[in-house]
matplotlib code that plots the C-alpha trace (Angstrom):
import matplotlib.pyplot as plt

x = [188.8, 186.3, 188.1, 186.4, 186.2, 184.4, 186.3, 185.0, 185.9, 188.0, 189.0, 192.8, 194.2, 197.8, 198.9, 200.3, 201.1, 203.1, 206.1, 203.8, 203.6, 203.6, 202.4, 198.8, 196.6, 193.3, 190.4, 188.5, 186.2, 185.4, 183.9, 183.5, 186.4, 188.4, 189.5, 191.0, 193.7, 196.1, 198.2, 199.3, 203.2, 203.4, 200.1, 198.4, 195.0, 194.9, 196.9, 195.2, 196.3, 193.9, 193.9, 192.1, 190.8, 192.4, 195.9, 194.8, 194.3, 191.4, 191.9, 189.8, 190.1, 187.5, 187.7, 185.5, 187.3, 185.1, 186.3, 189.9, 189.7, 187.9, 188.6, 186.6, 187.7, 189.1, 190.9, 194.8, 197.8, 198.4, 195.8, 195.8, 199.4, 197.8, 195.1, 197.3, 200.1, 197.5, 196.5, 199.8, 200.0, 203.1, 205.2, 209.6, 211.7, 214.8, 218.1, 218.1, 214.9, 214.8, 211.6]
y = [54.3, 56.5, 58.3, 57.3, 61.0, 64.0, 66.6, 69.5, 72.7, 72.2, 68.8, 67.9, 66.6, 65.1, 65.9, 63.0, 64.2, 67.1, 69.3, 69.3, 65.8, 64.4, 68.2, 68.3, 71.3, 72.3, 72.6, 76.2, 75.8, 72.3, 71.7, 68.3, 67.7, 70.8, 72.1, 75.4, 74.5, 75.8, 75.6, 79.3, 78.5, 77.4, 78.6, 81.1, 82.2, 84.7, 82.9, 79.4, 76.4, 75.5, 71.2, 68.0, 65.9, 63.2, 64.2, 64.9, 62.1, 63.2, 62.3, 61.7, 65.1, 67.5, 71.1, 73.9, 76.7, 79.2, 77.5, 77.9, 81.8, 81.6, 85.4, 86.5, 88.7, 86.9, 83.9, 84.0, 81.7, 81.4, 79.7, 77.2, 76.1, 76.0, 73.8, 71.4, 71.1, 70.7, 67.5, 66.1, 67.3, 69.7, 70.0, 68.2, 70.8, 69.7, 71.1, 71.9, 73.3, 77.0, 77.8]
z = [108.0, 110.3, 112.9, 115.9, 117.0, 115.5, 114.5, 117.0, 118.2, 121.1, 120.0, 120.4, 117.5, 116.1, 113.0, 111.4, 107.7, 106.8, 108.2, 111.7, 111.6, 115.1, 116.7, 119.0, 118.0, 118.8, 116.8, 116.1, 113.5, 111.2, 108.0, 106.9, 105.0, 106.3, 109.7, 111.3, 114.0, 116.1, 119.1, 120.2, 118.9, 115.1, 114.5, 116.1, 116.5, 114.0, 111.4, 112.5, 109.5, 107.3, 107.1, 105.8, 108.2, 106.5, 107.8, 111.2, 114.2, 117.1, 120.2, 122.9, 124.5, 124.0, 125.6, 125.9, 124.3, 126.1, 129.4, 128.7, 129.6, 132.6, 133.4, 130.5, 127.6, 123.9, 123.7, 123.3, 122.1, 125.8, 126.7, 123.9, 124.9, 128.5, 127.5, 125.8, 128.2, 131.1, 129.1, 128.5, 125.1, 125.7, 122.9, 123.2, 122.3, 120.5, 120.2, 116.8, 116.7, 116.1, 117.6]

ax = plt.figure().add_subplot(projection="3d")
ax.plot(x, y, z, "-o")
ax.set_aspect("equal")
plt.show()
C-alpha cells in the first residue's frame, strides 16, 4: 500500500515495526527506500537511526526543521522533542522504563 504521505524532511512519522514501535520521530534526510530519523531522546541528532520506509507510518505533519530554531545557530535534540510535543506527539513515559 502507498503511504499517503511523502517521506520528507521534517515529516513526523510513527514507527510501527521494531523495538521503537509505536515512537513519533522526525525526518532529516530520505532516500527512497531509506530514511534518517530522530527525536532528540532515543535517537539523537548525531547518531540519527537509519530505517525503511516500509516500517515507518507518515503523518500529516510536516515541519520546517529550519523553523524549529528560530534564534539561529545548529539544530539540537531540544528542539526536536519541542517540535514533537508542540504537535501532540509527546512521548508516555512508563514506569518501567529506564529512560
Amino acid at each position: 500500500m502507498k503511504e499517503p504521505f511523502s517521506f520528507e524532511p521534517g515529516r513526523v512519522v510513527e514507527s510501527i515495526q521494531g523495538r521503537d514501535k509505536g515512537y513519533f520521530f522526525l525526518v532529516l534526510e530520505a532516500t527512497e527506500v531509506i530514511v534518517m530519523i530522530a527525536d532528540g531522546h532515543r535517537h539523537k541528532l548525531d547518531n540519527p537511526k537509519k530505517k525503511k520506509t516500509k516500517h515507518l507510518r507518515a503523518k500529516p505533519v510536516l515541519l520546517d526543521l529550519k523553523a524549529l530554531r528560530p534564534e539561529g545557530g545548529p539544530l539540537q535534540d531540544s528542539d526536536l522533542r519541542r517540535a514533537l510535543e508542540t504537535n501532540g506527539f509527546a512521548e508516555k513515559h512508563s514506569l518501567r522504563e529506564g529512560d
